[in-house]
C-alpha positions in Angstrom: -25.2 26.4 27.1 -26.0 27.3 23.8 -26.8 24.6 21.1 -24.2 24.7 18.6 -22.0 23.8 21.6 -23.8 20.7 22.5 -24.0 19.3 18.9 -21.4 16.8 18.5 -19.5 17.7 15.1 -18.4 14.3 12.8 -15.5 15.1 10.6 -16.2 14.7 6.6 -16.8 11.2 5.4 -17.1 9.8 9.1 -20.8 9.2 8.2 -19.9 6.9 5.0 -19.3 3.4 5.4 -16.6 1.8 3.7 -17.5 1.1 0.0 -15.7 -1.0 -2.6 -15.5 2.3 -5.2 -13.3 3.6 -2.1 -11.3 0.7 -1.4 -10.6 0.2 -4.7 -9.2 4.1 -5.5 -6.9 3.2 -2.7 -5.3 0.6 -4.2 -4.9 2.2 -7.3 -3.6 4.8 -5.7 -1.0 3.4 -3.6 0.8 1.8 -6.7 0.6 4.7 -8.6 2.4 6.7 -6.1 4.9 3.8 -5.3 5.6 4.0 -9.3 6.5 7.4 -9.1 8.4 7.4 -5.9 6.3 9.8 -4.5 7.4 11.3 -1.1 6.8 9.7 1.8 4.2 12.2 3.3 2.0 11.7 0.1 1.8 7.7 1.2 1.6 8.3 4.5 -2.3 9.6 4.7 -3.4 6.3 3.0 -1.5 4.6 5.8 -2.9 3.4 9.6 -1.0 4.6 12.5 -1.1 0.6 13.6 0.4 -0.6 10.3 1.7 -3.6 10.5 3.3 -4.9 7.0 4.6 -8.1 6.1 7.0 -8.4 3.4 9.5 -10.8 1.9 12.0 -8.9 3.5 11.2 -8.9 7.1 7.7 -7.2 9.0 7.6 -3.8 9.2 5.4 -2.0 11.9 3.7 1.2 12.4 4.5 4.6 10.5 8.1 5.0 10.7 9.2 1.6 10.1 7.4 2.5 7.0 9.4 5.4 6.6 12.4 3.1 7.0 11.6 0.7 4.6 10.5 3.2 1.8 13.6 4.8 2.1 15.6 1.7 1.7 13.5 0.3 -1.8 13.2 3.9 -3.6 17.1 3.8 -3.0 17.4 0.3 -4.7 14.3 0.0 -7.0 13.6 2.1 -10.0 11.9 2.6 -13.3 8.7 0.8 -11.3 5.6 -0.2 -12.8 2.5 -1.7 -10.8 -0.1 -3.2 -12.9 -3.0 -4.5 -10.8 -4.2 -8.5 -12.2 -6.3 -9.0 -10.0 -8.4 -7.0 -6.9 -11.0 -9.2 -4.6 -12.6 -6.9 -2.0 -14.9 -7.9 0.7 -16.5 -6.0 3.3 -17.3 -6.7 6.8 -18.6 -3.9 8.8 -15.3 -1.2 9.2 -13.3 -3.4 7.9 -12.5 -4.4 4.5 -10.3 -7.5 3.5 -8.6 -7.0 0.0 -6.8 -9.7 -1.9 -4.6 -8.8 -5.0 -2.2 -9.5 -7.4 -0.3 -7.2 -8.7 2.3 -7.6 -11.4 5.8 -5.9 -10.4 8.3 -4.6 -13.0 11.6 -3.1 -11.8 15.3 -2.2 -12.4 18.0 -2.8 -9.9 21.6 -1.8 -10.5 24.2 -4.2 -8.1 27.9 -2.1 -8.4 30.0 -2.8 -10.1 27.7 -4.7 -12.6 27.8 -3.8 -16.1 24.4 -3.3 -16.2 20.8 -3.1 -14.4 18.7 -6.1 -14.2 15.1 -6.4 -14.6 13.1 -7.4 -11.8 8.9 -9.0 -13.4 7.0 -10.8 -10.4 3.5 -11.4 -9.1 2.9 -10.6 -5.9 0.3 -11.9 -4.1 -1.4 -9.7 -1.0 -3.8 -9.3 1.1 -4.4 -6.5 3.1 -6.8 -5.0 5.8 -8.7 -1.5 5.4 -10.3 0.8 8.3 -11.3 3.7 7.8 -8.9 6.4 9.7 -10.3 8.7 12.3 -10.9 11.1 9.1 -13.3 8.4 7.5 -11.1 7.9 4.9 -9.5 4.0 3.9 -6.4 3.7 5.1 -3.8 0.3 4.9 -3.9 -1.1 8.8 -2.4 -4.4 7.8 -0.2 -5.5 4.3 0.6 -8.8 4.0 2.7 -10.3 0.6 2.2 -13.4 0.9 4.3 -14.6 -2.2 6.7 -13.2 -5.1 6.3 -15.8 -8.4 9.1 -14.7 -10.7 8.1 -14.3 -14.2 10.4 -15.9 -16.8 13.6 -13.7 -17.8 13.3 -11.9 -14.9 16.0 -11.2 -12.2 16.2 -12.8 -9.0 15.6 -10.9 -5.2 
């Protein structure tokens, strides 16, 4: 046998630990690609295969219950805007626990109203971060643990 076919190859960015920098551009990412209701298969590489979510609206697991439930708020939601408060990351071998706040603006029509209603909360979340089998971050678990309405804004 000849030795490139005993050398085990690692894919790109297998090597590199998780970092903060990293972590961080995934967040950032994430809510600017929710803003924009990006499709689905742009989200879907930031995501784990063994997402679990937790939302106000019920848990969500693995890949296509995401699917599911980003078809169901880009259908409800619009004229989004994320703004990050507040980003806390801690690291802890391959894993990396991130708690947030992000603010939440929105529109929602309800037929036959009149009008759209504007949606302003702070969420507060914490997820979990793994590296996928590419090395990359990826969402494994996404917990909101709390909507705060802001004043004048419309109810869920």
């Amino acid at each position: 046998m000849d030795e490139a076919n005993t050398k085990e190859t690692i894919p790109s960015g297998l090597g590199q630990q998780l970092n903060e920098a990293k972590v961080r551009e995934l967040v950032e990412k994430w809510y600017q690609l929710l803003d924009v209701h990006a499709p689905e298969a742009d989200l879907l590489p930031l995501l784990s295969e063994k997402l679990e979510m937790t939302l106000p609206e019920g848990p969500v697991h693995g890949l296509d219950g995401f699917r599911n439930w980003y078809q169901t708020v880009t259908h409800v939601f619009f004229d989004e805007k994320h703004v990050l408060r507040q980003v806390n990351v801690t690291i802890s071998g391959e894993r990396a626990d991130v708690s947030l706040v992000v603010n939440w603006q929105a529109k929602r029509w309800r037929p036959p109203a009149p009008r759209s209603e504007s949606l302003d909360f702070d969420a507060f979340q914490r997820w979990v971060v793994v590296r996928a089998p590419n090395g990359e971050p990826v969402i494994q678990t996404y917990i909101v643990d709390s909507l705060n309405p802001l004043p004048g804004s419309g109810s869920l």
